[in-house]
N, C-alpha and C positions, 0 to 999 in steps of 0.2 A: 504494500500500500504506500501512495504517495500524499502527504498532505495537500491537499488542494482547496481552495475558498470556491464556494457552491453555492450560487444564484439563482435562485427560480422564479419567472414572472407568466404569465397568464400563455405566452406562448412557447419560452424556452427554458430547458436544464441546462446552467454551463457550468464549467470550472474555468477558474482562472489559478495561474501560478501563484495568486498573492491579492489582498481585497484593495490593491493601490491599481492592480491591475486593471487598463479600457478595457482589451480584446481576451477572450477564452481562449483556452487548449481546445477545447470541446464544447459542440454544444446539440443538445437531444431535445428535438419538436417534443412540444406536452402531448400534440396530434396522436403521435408512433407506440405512445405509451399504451400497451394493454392492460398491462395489471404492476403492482408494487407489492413484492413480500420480504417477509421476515426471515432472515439464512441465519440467524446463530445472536450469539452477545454483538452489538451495540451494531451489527451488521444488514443491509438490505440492499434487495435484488430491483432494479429497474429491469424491467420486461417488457421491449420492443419488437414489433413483428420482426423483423430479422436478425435482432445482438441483446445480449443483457450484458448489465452493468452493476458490479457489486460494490457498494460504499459501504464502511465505516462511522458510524459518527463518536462521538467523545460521550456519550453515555446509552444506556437503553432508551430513557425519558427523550432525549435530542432523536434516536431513533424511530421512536413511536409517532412523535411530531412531524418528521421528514415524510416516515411513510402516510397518517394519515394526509395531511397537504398536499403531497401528491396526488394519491390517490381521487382527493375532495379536485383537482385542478381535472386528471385527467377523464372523470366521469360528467363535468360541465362542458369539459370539449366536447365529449359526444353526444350529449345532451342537446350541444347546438349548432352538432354540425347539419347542412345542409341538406333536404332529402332530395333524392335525385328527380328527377325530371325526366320530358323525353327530350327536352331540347340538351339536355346534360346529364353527361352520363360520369361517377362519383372516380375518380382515379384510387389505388392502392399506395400511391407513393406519397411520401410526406416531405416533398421537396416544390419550392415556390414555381409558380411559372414563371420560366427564363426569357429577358428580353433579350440576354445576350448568353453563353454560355462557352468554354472551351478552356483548353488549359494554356498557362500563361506561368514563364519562368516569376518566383520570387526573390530577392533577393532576401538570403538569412535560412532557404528553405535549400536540401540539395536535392530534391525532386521536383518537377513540374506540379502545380498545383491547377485542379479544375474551380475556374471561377463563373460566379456566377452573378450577373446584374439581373435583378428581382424588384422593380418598381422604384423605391425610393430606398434601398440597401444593395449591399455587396457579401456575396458570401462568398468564403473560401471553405474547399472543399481537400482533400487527400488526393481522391480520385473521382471517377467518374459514378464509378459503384456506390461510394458515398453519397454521393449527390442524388444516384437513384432511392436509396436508404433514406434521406434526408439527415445521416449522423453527419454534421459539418466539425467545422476549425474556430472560426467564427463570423461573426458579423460584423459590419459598417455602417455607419447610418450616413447616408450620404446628405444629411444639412448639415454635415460639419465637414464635407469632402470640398477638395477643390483638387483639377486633376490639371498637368502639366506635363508635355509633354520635354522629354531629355534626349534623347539624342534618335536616330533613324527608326530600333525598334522598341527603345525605350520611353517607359514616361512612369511620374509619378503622381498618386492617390497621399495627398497630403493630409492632416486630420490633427486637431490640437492636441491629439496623446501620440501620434507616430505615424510616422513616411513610409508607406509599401514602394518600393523600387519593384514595378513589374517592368518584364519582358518580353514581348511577342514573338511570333516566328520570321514574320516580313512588316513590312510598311503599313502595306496594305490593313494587315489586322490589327496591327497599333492604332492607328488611324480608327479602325473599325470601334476597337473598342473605348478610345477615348470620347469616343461621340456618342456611345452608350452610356456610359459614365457619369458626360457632362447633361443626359437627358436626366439620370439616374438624379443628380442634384438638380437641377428644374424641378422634376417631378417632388424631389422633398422638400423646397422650398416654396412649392407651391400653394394657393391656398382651397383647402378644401370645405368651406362654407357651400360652395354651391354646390357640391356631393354631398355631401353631408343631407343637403333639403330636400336634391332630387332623390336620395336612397329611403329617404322616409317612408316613400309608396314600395310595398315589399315585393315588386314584379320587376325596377328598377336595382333590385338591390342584384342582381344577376346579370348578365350577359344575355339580351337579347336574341342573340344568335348560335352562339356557344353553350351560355349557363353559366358561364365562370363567374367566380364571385366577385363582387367590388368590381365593376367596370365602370374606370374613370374618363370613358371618352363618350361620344353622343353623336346623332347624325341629325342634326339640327330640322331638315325641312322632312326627314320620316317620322320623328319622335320618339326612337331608339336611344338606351342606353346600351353601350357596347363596351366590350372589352380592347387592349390595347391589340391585339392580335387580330383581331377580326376590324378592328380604325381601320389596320395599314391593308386590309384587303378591300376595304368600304375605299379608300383613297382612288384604289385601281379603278374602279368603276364610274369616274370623273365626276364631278361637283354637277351634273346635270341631273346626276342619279339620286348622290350619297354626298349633303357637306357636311364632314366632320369634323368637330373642335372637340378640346380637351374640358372637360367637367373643373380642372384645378388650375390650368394655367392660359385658358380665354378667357377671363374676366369678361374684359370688355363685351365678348358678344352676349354675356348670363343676365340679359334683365329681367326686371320682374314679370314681367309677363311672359318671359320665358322658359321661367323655371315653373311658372304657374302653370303653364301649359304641359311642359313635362309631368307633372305631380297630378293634372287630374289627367293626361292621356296617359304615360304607363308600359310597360312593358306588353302587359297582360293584353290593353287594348290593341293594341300593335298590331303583335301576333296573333287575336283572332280576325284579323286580315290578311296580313302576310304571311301564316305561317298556320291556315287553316287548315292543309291540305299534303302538310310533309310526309312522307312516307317515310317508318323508321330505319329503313335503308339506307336514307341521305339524310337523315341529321346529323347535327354536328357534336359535340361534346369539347371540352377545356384541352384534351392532348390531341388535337385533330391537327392535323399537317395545314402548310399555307395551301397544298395544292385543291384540298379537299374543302378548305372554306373555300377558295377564290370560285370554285364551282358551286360549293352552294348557295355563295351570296349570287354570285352569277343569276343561277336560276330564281332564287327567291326577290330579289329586287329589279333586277335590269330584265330578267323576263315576265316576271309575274308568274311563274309558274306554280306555287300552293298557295295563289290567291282566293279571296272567295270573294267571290262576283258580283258585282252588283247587279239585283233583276233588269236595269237599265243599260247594260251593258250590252254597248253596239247601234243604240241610238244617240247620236249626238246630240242631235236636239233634244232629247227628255233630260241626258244626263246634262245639260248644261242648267235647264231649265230648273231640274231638279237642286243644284250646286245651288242658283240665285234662293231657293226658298232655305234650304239646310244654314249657308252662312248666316242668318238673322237669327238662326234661333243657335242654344247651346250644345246643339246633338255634334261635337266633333267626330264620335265613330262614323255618321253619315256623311262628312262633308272630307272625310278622306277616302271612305269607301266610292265616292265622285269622283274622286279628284285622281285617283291612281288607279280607278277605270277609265278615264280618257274625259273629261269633263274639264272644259277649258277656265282656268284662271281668269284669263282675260276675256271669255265669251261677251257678248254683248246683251245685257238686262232689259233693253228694252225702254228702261228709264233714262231720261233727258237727265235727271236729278242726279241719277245715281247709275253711271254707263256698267260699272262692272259687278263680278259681287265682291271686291275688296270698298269700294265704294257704300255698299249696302250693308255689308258687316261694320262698317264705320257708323252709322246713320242709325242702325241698331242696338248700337253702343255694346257688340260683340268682341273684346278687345281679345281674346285668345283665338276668336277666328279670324279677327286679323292677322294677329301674328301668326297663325297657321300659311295664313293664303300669301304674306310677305315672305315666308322662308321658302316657298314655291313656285314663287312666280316667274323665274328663270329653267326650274326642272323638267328635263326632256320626257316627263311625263305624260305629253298630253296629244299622244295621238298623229297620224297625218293623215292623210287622203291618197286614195290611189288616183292614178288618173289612167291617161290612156299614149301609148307612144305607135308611131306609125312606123313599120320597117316593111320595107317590100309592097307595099298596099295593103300587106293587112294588120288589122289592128291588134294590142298584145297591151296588158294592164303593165303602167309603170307606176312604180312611186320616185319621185327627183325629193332625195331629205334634204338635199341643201336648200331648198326652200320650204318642203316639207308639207308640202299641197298638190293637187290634183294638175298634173300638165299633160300640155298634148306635143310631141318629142318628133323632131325630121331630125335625118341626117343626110346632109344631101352639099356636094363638094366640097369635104370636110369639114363642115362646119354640124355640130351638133346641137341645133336651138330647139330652145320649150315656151311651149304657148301658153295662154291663162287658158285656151279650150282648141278645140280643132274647128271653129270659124272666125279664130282671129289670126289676123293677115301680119301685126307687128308682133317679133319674138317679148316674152319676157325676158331672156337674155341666149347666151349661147356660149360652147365651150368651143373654139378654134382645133379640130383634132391636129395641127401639127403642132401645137403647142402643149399637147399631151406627154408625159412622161412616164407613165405608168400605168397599168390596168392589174385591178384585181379581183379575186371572184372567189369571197371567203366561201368555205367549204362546206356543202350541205349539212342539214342538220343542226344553223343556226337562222333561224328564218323572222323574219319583222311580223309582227301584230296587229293588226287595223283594222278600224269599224266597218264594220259591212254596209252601211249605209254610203260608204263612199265608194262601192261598188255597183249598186245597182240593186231594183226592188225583188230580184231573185233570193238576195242574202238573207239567212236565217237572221232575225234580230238578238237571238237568244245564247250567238254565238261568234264567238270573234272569226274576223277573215284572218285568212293567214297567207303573208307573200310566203313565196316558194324559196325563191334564190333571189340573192344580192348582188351587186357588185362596183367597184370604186373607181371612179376616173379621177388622176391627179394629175393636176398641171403645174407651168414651170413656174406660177406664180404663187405655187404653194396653195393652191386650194384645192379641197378633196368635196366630190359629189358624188353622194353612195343613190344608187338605185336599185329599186327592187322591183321584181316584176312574178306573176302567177305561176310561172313552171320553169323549171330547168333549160327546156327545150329554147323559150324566147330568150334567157338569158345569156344562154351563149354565143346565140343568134345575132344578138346586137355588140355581145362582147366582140366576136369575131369580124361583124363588121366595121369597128370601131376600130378594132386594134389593125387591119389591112387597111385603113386611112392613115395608121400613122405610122407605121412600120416600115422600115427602112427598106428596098427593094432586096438588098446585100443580103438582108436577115429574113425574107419571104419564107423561108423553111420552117422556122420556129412556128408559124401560123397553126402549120397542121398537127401540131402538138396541141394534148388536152390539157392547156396551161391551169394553174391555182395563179401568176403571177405572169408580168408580161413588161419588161420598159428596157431604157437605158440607160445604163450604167458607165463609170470611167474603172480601167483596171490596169494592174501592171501584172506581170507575170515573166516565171521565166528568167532568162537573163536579161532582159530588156525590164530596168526597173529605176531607168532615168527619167523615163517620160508615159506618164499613163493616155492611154488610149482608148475612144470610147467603142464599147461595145452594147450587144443588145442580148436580153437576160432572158430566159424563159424557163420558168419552176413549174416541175408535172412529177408530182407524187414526192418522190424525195432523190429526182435526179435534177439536180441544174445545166441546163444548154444553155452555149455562148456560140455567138456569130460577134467574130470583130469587123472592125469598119472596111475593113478593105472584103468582105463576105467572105473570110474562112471560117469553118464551122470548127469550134474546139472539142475533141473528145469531153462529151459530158460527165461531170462529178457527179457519183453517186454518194450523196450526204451523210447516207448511215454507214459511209466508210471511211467520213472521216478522222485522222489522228487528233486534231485538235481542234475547236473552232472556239476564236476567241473574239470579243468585241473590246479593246481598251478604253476605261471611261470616259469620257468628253461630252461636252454638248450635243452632239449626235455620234453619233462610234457606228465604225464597221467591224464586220463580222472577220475574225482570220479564219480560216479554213483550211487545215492543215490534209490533205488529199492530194495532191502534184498540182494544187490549187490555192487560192486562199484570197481574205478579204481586206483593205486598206483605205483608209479615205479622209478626207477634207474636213471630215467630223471625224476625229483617229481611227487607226485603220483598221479595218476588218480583216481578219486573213483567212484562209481555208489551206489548209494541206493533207498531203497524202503522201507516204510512200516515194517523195523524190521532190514532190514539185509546191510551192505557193504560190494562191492569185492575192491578191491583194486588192479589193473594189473598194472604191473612191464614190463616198456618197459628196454631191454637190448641194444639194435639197434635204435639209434633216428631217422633212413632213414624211416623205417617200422613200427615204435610205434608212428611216427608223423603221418602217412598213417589210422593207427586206429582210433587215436582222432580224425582226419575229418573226419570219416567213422561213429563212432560213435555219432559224434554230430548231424551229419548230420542226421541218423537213428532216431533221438532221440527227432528233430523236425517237427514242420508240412511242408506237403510234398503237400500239396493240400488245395484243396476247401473244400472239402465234409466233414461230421463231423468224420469220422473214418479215414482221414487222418492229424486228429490234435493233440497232444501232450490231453493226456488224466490224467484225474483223477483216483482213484482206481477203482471206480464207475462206469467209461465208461462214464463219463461227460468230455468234453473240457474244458483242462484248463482254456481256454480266457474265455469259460463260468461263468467255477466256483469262479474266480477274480473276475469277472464286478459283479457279484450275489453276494458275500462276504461281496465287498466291500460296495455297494448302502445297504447292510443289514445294516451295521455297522454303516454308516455313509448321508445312505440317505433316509430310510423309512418315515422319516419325512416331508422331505422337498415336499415342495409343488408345483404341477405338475411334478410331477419326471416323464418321460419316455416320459410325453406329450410336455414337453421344451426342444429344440433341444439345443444342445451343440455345443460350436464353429466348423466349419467346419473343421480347419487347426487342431487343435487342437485333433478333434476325427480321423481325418487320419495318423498324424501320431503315436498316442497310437494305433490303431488296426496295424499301420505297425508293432512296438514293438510287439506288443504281438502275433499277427502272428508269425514272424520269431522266439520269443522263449519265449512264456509266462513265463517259468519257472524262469527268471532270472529278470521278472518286480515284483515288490511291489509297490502296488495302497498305496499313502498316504495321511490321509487327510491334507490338504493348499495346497499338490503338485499336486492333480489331484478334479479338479471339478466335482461333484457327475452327472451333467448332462451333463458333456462331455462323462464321463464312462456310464451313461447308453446312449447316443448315441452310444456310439461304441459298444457297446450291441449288439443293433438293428440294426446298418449297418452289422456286421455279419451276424446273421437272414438272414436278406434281398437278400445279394451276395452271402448267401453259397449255394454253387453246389449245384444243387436237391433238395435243401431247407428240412427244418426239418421234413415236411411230405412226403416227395419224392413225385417225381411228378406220381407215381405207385398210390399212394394211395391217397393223396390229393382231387383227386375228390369224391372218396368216403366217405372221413371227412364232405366236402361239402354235400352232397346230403344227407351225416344221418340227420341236421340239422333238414328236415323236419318231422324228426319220434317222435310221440308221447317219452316226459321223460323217462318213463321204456325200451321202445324201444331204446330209442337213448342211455341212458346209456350202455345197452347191448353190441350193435352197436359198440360207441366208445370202449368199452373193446376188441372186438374184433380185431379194425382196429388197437388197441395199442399194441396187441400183434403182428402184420403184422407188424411191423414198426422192421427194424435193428437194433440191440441191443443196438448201443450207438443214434440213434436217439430218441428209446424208454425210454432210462437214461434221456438224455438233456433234453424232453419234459416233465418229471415227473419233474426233477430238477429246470426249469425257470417254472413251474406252482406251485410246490411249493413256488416258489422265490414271483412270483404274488396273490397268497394267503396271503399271510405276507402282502405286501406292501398295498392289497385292507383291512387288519384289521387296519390298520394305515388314512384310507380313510378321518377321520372326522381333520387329522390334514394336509396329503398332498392333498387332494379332487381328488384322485384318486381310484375310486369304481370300480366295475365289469365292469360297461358298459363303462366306462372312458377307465380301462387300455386293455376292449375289442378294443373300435374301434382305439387306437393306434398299437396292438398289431397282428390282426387279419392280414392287410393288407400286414404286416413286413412280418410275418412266411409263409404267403401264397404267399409272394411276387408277390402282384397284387397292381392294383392300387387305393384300395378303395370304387370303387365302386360297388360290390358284399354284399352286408351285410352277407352273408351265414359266411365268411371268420371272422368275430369279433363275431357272433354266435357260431363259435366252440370253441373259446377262453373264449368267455363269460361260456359255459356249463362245460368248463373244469373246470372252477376256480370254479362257482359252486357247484359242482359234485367231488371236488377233489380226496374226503376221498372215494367215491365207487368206480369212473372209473381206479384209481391206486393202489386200496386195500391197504388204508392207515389204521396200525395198530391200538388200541387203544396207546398203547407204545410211536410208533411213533409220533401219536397227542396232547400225554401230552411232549413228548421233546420240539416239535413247541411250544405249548403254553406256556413254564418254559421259552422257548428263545425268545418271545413276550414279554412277563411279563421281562426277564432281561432288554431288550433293552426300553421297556416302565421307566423302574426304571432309568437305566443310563440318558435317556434324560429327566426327570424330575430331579435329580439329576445335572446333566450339566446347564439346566435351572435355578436352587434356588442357582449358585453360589458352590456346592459341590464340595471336590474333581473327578475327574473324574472316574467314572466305569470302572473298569480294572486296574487301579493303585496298588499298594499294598507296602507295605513297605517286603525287604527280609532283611534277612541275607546274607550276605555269607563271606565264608572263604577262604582267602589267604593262600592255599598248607596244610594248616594243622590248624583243629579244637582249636583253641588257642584265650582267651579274646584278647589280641593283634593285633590278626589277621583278627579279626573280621571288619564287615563295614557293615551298614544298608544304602540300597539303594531303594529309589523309584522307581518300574517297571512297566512302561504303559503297555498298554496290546501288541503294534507291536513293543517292545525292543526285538532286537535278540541278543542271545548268546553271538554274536563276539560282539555286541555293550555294554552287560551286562563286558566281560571280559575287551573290552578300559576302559572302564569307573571305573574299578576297579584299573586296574596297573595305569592310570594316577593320579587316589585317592593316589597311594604308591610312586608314581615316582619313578616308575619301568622304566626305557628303553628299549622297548624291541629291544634286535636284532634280526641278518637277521635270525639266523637258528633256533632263539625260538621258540618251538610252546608251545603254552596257552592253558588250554580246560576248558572246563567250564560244572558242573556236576548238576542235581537235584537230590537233596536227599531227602528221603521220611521222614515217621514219624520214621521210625525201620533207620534208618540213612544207607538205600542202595542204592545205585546210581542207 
């Protein structure tokens, strides 16, 4: 036992070294506490769902006190914790929600410490496991923080009892977290009187959207209180949708009649509008990903999709008429159930007196429907008209949102004008097609909403029209015109004719491409990267075609094969793209590469070059289930594959039971979320990722992909070879493995290679044939085990390797050279050796010179940028903003 001074208030147990002491050794959520017992003289146990803790006190009496207190604090937690909901669902961990989180060197500490910014504190953690635990180191109260940054990837957290000297990995996340930090001291310094009024009403006292508790932000013209997680996805959805401000640090916008408004509208009233109709499928809960809100707020505000309707919905004149009588009187649930069916703010009353019903709600002396109808009166809420566009002679429903009304549309010698109707002779304006830069035609299945009354007295009133397809004209002067029109068939129709008016003669071939995207672009490439050149772009599916100006056509990049694709930050950024291509520009550059080659594309127009790098990112990751809609290797192997296979090579052939010991749950769900949405930009490290969480997220792929690795075409036929005499079945399988789809036939060869290797290591992880058969057999065939036929095909393949995949001789002395290295490094690793892969470099500072020289030790997963920090902080170099550094290997003839 160590004497230690022991503080306990409403939320935390901590010790500190001494009662002079700010900061704990340790500190234990009252939350985590299950029970408090008595183990012996003057002795008791803290029992927390995952650790207990035995304390000492200096008599029985000081004992009995300790444990009643406890016990009395941690039966009021429960008491009053929250009961779950469907919009929130209750988490097991007893760790804050993180605005920021990761590990970050301390100085005074000889381990990386995981930190964590949590609202208006800083917690420090051991590791990450802790932080899962919620047992921490201690706390910060950031109104007494003030942060500083010290040198490139330093900065300090200053505080009237003591100076933390953190360290980050790069700039980048210095930067990152300094500005969480300094949010972290706003936020504590801010004032919470107008949280505090609006939490009074108990539907307010939750997240909206999520459920999370205490949510200090708001979306002023919905009437939402939200949490900080679910703001920053409210933001994405632009101030048309969603304006959000902070409950503690917009003062100025909190007047009284806006908090009064909050207090009698409510969470509760909200949601039985917007959230009538959620399926418990798609709600959300407090540990739910950005990707997973950004989709549900998506559908539940910007679509209206678990709305509940108003019976007026689809006539505009009722619902407007209906608005003028609702704002006079106090019924707010009706005058937003109006207003977010398509019921115009600004409709016209009728009255000379009083033209609107913001004018009427004034007159009525309605002061919260006022300030309802004032926080709205700009929200892209309120509906358009279709109208009608003429292509060919015959007629085809358009909607023009840049004006957002009923027009009638020629296109006729480049020029594409819109009428107030189809018998007026003067345009209301017109877009010049050589002035075009761009066509886009977002991807079905995101379709515009609009009263049927502006289609003709065929429409059901009962039920909203729906346009089919969209799509974007953008021009050089930076304006975008989205139009929509009733079927797919007219939309391409006019795409296509649009885009053959503006399309360069050179680039005519792209036409007959089913583009998602369509303009021009400046690029360099290649060894010519003196002077960029324009070309003409065309995106169809997730392959990019280029026609440069003088009309050569470039072997097109396939996107989910690229190495790297990066956007550096700026005012507008291109995309790199690392594929024997890549992206660069005017707004910093975008690159694409591959395998040999970068393009580098040069946006000119940040409206339409912003428009590509989500086009292309997007193209660039996986879009599905199935294995040929995943971000691929050169190979035709799935990235996710060939990481989780990499890395267990590198780092887990050894270990014992590998694939047969399941990995944390939490833990393997969200690395397959990660590398799902973009493996390309995950590095598996070893301390940062456990070898049997990675290969559990292995085999959860397996398991969940679409049509599974055998597809379900062929699969039983795998099956049923099982029974055929050896020479037969080898046959057999050869043939079913050419049947199999290109990149499913890669993957299979690829993870049975991978399980070859791992069953030559069997006598150290005690995973042989038949071992990593019956774990393996049940995953790929995604059944449930009880089939033996299913770890029979598995077992024959590993077998069988070198005949059933015609594994060369060549091939099989590589495998074996890289058995044999990785045998050698863990025997090596083992006796105490430097580590395999280390190596001692040279390198030179800008120019071959003894001076300039530096010998550095290079593990084998150090990269470039991490080779180049480590050199300029060796020189105390600072780099600035606009330096760039590069970093070269040079051979033995000394050629880069």
């Amino acid at each position: 036992y160590q004497k230690r001074w022991v503080k306990l208030d409403a939320d935390y147990l901590r010790y500190f070294d001494s009662e002079k002491d700010a900061y704990s050794k340790r500190l234990i959520p009252v939350s985590s506490i299950s029970r408090v017992t008595s183990v012996g003289d003057q002795k008791f146990e803290v029992i927390t769902n995952n650790r207990n803790f035995v304390f000492r006190a200096e008599s029985d009496a000081d004992r009995n006190e300790w444990i009643q207190t406890l016990q009395q604090i941690a039966e009021e937690r429960k008491s009053k914790a929250p009961e779950r909901t469907s919009m929130s669902l209750a988490t097991d961990s007893a760790t804050e929600p993180a605005d920021k989180s990761g590990f970050l060197e301390l100085r005074g500490f000889k381990h990386k410490l995981f930190v964590v910014v949590a609202g208006d504190k800083v917690f420090l953690y051991k590791n990450a496991e802790d932080y899962r635990l919620g047992i921490g180191i201690t706390y910060i109260e950031m109104n007494v923080g003030n942060v500083k940054e010290v040198d490139r990837r330093g900065f300090d957290l200053t505080t009237p009892y003591r100076i933390f000297s953190f360290s980050a990995d790069s700039e980048q996340e210095k930067e990152e977290w300094v500005e969480a930090m300094q949010q972290s001291i706003a936020e504590a310094l801010s004032n919470s009187e107008v949280a505090e009024r609006i939490w009074a009403v108990e539907s307010n006292r939750s997240c909206a959207d999520c459920g999370s508790p205490k949510p200090d932000w708001a979306s002023i013209n919905l009437c939402v209180v939200i949490c900080k997680r679910c703001a920053g996805e409210h933001r994405g959805l632009g101030p048309g949708i969603t304006k959000v401000r902070s409950l503690k640090m917009d003062r100025k916008v909190w007047t009284e009649e806006l908090i009064k408004l909050f207090q009698q509208f409510g969470n509760a009233m909200a949601n039985e509008f917007w959230a009538a109709n959620v399926p418990p499928s798609e709600a959300i809960g407090p540990t739910s990903g950005s990707h997973e809100r950004r989709r549900f707020l998506i559908a539940k505000y910007r679509e209206g999709k678990y709305r509940h309707y108003h019976p007026l919905f689809g006539n505009q004149e009722e619902l407007n008429r209906a608005l003028c009588v609702a704002v006079t009187t106090s019924d707010l649930k009706e005058t937003q159930a109006l207003l977010f069916c398509g019921a115009s703010v600004t409709c016209d009353t009728g009255d000379s007196q009083c033209p609107t019903p913001l004018a009427l709600a004034e007159r009525s002396g309605q002061r919260l429907q006022m300030e309802f109808l004032l926080h709205n009166k700009t929200s892209g809420w309120f509906g358009g008209c279709v109208g009608w566009a003429e292509l060919g002679g015959l007629p085809s429903a358009l909607l023009c949102c840049a004006e957002f009304s009923r027009r009638w549309c020629t296109l006729q010698d480049g020029v594409l004008s819109y009428y107030e109707n189809d018998r007026n002779a003067v345009p209301n304006g017109e877009i010049r097609v050589e002035e075009t830069v761009c066509l886009d035609a977002p991807a079905p299945g995101t379709p515009l909403w609009l009263h049927p009354t502006c289609v003709g007295t065929q429409a059901s009133l009962s039920l909203p029209h729906r346009i089919e397809s969209t799509f974007e004209v953008y021009t050089e002067a930076e304006r975008l015109y989205l139009f929509g029109l009733e079927s797919p068939d007219s939309a391409r129709e006019w795409l296509k004719s649009i885009a053959k008016s503006f399309v360069h003669p050179c680039a005519e071939e792209l036409l007959a491409l089913d583009f998602e995207r369509l303009g021009r672009l400046h690029y360099k490439g290649g060894l010519t990267l003196e002077r960029a050149q324009e070309g003409w772009f065309a995106l169809a599916g997730s392959m990019l075609h280029i026609c440069s100006e003088d009309g050569q056509r470039q072997e097109p990049l396939q996107l989910r094969k690229l190495q790297e694709l990066c956007a550096p930050p700026g005012p507008a950024f291109l995309a790199v793209v690392d594929t024997q291509w890549g992206l660069e520009g005017a707004w910093p550059p975008a690159e694409a590469s591959r395998a040999g080659r970068t393009l580098y594309i040069q946006g000119e127009r940040k409206l339409d070059f912003l428009g590509w790098v989500h086009a292309i990112q997007k193209a660039a990751g996986s879009s599905g289930d199935t294995l040929s809609e995943q971000q691929l290797t050169e190979s035709d192997v799935p990235l996710l594959v060939d990481r989780c296979i990499d890395y267990i090579t590198q780092c887990g052939l050894t270990s014992e039971g590998i694939y047969r010991k399941s990995g944390q749950n939490s833990k393997t769900t969200s690395l397959l979320e990660v590398l799902q949405r973009d493996a390309r930009r995950v590095r598996l490290k070893e301390g940062e990722h456990h070898v049997d969480d990675v290969a559990n997220t292995l085999k959860r792929f397996f398991r969940d992909l679409g049509d599974g690795l055998f597809t379900r075409q062929w699969a039983p036929d795998w099956l049923w070879a099982t029974a055929l005499e050896d020479e037969a079945k080898v046959g057999e399988y050869r043939q079913l493995l050419g049947a199999l789809p290109p990149v499913n036939r890669a993957t299979l060869k690829a993870l049975i290679n991978h399980l070859f290797r791992v069953q030559c290591f069997s006598g150290e992880n005690q995973m042989n044939t038949h071992n990593l058969a019956i774990v393996f057999g049940p995953t790929l065939f995604q059944m449930d085990g009880k089939d033996y036929k299913a770890g029979r095909v598995v077992e024959d393949l590993i077998n069988h390797y070198v005949e059933i995949f015609n594994v060369n001789d060549q091939e099989m002395k590589k495998q074996q050279d890289e058995i044999m290295a990785i045998m050698k490094m863990r025997e090596a690793s083992s006796s105490g050796m430097q580590q395999a892969g280390d190596f001692i470099c040279t390198v030179y500072l800008e120019e071959k010179k003894t001076e300039t020289e530096q010998h550095v030790k290079i593990p084998a997963t150090m990269t470039a940028e991490e080779l180049t920090f480590e050199i300029l902080d060796r020189r105390k170099i600072v780099m600035k903003e606009k330096d760039y550094w590069s970093c070269f290997e040079v051979n033995e003839r000394e050629e880069a």
